[in-house]
C-alpha positions in Angstrom: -85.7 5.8 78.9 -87.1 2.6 77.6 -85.3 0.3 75.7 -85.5 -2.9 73.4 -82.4 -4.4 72.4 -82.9 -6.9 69.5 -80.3 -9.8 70.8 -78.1 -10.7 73.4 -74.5 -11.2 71.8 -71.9 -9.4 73.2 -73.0 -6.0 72.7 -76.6 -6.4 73.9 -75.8 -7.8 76.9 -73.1 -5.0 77.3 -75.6 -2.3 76.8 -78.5 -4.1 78.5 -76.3 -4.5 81.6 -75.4 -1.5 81.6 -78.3 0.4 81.0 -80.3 -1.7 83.9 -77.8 -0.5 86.5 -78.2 2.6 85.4 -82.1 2.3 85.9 -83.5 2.0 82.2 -85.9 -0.3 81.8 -84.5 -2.7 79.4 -86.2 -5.7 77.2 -84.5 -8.2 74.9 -86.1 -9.9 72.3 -84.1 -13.1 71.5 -84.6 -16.6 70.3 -86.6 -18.9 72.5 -83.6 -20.8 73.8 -81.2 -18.2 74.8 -84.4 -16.9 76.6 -84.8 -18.8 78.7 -81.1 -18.9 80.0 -81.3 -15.2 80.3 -84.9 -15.0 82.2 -82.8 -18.0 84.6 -79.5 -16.6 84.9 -80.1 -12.7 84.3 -77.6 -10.8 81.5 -73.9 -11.3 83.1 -71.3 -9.0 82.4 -67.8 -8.9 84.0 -66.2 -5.2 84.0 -62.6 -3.9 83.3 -62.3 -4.5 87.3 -63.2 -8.0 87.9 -66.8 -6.6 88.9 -69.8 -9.0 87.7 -72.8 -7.3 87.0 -75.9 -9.5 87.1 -79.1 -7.9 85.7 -82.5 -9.0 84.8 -84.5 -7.4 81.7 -87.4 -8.1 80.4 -87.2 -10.9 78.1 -89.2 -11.6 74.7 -88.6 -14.3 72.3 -89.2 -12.2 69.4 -89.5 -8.6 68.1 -93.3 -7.7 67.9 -93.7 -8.7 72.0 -91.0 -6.4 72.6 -92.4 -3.5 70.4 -95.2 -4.3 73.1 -93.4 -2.6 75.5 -93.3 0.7 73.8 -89.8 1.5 74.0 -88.2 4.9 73.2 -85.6 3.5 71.5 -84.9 0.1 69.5 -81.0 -1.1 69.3 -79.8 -2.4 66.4 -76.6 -4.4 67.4 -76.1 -7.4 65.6 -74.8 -8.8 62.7 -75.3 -7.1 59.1 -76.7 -10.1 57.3 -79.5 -9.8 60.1 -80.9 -6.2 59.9 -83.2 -6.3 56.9 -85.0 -9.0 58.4 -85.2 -7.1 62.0 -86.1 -3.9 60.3 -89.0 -5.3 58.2 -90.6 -6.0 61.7 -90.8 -2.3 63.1 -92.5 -1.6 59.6 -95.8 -1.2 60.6 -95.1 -0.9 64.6 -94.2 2.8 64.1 -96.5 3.9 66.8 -95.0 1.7 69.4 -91.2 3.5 69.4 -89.5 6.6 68.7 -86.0 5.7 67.3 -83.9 3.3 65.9 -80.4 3.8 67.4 -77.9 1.5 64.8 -74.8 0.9 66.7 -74.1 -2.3 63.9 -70.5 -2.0 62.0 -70.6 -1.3 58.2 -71.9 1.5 56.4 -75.0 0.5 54.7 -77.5 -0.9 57.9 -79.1 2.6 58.7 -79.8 2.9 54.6 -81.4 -0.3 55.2 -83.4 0.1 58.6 -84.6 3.6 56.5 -86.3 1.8 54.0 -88.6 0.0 56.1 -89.1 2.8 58.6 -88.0 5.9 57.3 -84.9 8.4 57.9 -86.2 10.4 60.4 -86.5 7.8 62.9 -82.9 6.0 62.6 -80.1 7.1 64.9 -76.5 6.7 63.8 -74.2 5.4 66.5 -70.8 3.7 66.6 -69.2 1.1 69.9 -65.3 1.4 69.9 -65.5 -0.6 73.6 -64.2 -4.2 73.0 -66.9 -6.7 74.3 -66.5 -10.6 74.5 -69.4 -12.7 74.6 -68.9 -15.4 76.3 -71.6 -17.2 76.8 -75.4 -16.7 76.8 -76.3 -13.5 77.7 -72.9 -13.1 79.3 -70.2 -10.6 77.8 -66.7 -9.7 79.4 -65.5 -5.6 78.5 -62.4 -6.0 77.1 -61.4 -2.3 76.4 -63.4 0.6 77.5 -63.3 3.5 75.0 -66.7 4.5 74.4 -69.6 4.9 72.0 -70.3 7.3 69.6 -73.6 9.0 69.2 -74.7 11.1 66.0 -76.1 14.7 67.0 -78.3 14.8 64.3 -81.3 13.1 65.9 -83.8 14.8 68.5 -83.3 12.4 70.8 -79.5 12.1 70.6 -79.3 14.0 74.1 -81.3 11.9 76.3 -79.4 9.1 74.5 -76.1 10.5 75.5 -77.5 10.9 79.4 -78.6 7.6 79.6 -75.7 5.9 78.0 -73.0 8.6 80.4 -74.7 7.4 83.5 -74.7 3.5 82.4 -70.4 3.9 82.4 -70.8 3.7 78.6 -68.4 7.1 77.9 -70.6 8.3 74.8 -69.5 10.9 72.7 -72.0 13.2 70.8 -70.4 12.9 66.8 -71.6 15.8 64.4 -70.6 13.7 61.2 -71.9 11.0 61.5 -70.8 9.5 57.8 -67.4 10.0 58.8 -68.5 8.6 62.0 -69.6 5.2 60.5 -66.6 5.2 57.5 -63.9 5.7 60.0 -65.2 2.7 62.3 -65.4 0.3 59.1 -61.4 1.0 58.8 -61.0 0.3 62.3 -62.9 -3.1 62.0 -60.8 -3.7 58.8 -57.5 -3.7 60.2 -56.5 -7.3 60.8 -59.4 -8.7 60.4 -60.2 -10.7 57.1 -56.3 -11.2 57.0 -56.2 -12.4 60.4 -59.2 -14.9 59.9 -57.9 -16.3 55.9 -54.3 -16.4 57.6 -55.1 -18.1 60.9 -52.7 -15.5 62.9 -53.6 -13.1 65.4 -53.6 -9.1 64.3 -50.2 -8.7 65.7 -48.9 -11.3 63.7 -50.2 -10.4 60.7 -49.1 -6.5 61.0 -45.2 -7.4 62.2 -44.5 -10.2 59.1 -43.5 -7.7 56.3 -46.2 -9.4 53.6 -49.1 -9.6 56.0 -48.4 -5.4 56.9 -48.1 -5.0 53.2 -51.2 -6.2 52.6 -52.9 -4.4 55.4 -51.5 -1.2 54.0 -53.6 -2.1 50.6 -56.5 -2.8 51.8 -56.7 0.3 54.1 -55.2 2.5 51.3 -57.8 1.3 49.1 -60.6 2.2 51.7 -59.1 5.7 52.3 -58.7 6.2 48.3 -62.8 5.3 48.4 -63.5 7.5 51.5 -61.6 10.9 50.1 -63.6 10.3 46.2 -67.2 10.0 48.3 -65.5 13.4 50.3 -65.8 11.4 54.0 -63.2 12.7 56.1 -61.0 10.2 58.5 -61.7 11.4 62.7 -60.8 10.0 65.8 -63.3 8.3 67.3 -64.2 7.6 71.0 -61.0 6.4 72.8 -59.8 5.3 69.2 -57.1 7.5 67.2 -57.2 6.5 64.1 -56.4 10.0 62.3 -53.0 8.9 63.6 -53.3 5.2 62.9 -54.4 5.6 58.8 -51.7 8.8 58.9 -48.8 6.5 60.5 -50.2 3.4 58.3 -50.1 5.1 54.8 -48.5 8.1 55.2 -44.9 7.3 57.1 -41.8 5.0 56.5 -42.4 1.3 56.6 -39.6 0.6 59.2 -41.5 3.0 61.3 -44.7 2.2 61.1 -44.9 -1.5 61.2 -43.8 -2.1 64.3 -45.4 0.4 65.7 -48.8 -0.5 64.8 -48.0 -4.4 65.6 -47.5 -3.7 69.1 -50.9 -1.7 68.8 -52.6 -4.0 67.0 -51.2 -6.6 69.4 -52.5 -5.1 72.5 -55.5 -3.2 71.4 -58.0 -5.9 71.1 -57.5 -7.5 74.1 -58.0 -11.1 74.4 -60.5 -11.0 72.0 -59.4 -12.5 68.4 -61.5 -10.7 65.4 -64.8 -11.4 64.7 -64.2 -13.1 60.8 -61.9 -15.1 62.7 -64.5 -16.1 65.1 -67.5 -17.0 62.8 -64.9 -18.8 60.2 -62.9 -20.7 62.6 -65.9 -21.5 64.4 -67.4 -23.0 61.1 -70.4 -20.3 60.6 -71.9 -20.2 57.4 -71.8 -16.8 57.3 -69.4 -13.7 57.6 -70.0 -10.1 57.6 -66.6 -9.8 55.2 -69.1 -8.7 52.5 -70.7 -5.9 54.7 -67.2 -4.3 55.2 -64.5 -5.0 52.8 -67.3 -6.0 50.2 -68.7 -2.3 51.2 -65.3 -1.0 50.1 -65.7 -2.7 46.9 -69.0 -1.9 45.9 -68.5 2.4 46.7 -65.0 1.6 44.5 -67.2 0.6 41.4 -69.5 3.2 42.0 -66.7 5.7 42.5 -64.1 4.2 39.8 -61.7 3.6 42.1 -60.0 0.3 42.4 -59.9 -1.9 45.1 -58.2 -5.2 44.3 -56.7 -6.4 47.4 -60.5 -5.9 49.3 -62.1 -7.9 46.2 -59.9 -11.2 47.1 -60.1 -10.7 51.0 -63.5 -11.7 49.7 -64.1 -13.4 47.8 -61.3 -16.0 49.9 -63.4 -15.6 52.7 -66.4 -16.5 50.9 -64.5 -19.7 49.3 -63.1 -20.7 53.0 -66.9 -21.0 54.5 -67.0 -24.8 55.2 -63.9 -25.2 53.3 -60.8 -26.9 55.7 -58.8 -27.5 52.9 -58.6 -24.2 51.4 -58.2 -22.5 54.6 -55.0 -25.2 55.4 -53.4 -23.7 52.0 -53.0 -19.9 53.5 -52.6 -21.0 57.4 -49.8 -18.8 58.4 -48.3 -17.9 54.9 -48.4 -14.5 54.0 -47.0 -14.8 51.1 -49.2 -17.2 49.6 -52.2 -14.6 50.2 -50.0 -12.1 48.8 -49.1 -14.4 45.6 -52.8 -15.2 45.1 -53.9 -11.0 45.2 -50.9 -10.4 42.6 -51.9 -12.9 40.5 -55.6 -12.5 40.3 -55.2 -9.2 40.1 -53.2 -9.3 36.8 -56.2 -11.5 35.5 -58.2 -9.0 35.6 
């Protein structure tokens, strides 16, 4: 099929790679700049063996060109904070495309990409692969374990064919609700921790406070998912029925080291991303899309959710802020101190 990617981070030019060798026709609409190094220097992406693929798409420097194209499907693949704005530009290109796959992270993009277009032409997926960009229009694959793909849309099979013969290792999902839940509680685990603490995942999950804290968080998630009725799955190359079991269900002493070495190894090189955007002084973080999604379905679902409210609403405070991010670097128990003593505030 044809496809339009809308940006070249590290999963666009991990799917546009792949799909080119695979012998989709592929544009990408990106910003003028990183255009032009892409139309130079192709979309580069190094594989699990060292391999370097080097492919050319088509390249437009913003969405309507690439709608031009009349692509069967249009990926949504980037950051939350950017999908409104993305969306509002297929509005009234209907005609010109025939889904919307969302492969974004959070639970709340397709809602949005709906409004502008309508349900019936958003696709749910999910990416459990772990992708490093690395530079413009280049991406290294970290950990290949595979994509999932909801069945509910007519054009969920040719999807699936396109994405098995690009090395992608999709997975047809029935539910895709618990689909999209379940891979926000993968994307929480050591990740606003990791980024307010300045310690990589391990580290956070085998210091004793840090795992405490991970434990509240995801309890407070799961507490949400089972009031909405979402069920916890595995997803594609991704266990987490055993992770969340293991996390809240067994022994401390047993779990936490466990998971550490999990967590320690699982993500590769690759450090999370509200590490990334905070440490690399971005003005904005998609902490609010994930562990503010947790809170918002709490207050809707009177269940509290404490510890996700200060992840935060620190992460929020820490944007631009050296100081404040010096006062938690590596202390656990000064996060900890702060959620136990804003939480008896209110």
């Amino acid at each position: 099929m044809n496809y339009l990617i809308i940006g070249a981070g590290a999963i666009g030019t991990y799917l546009g790679a792949s799909l080119i060798h695979a012998g989709c026709r592929v544009t990408i609409a990106e910003r003028e700049d990183v255009a032009e190094v892409i139309a130079r220097d192709g979309l580069q992406l190094e594989l699990l063996d060292g391999i370097l693929l080097k492919k050319f798409p088509e390249i437009e420097v913003n969405i309507q060109a690439g709608l031009q194209k009349n692509p069967d499907v249009v990926i949504f693949a980037m950051k939350s904070f950017d999908t409104a704005d993305a969306a509002s530009q297929l509005q009234d290109h209907q005609h010109q495309f025939r889904v919307a796959l969302c492969l974004q992270n959070g639970v709340e993009n397709e809602g949005v990409i709906a409004r502008f277009i309508g349900k019936d032409k958003v696709a749910t997926g999910s990416i459990t692969s772990a992708v490093e960009r690395t530079g413009s229009g280049q991406a290294r694959l970290e950990k290949l374990r595979g994509i999932g793909i909801g069945s509910d849309h007519s054009l969920a099979g040719e999807i699936y064919r396109d994405f098995q013969a690009a090395g992608l290792k999709p997975k047809l999902i029935k539910d895709t609700g618990a689909m999209k839940w379940t891979k926000m509680l993968s994307n929480l685990l050591g990740n606003a921790t990791a980024a307010i603490l300045d310690m990589t995942p391990g580290k956070v999950f085998a210091h004793p406070v840090g795992y405490e804290i991970e434990r509240g968080q995801m309890s407070e998630a799961v507490a949400v998912m089972r009031h909405l009725g979402i069920k916890v799955i595995n997803l594609p190359g991704t266990p987490m029925l055993w992770l969340v079991w293991l996390m809240l269900s067994m022994p401390v002493w047993l779990s936490r080291p466990l998971l550490a070495k999990a967590m320690g190894s699982g993500r590769g090189n690759k450090m999370p991303s509200f590490h990334i955007d905070l440490h690399a002084g971005r003005s904005r973080l998609e902490s609010g899309y994930l562990n503010g999604a947790i809170v918002r379905y709490g207050k809707q679902s009177g269940v509290e959710t404490p510890v996700n409210v200060i992840l935060v609403q620190l992460l929020e405070e820490m944007i631009g802020n050296n100081k404040l991010q010096e006062v938690y670097r590596s202390k656990p128990e000064k996060l900890m101190s702060t959620i136990k003593e804003i939480t008896q505030i209110q």
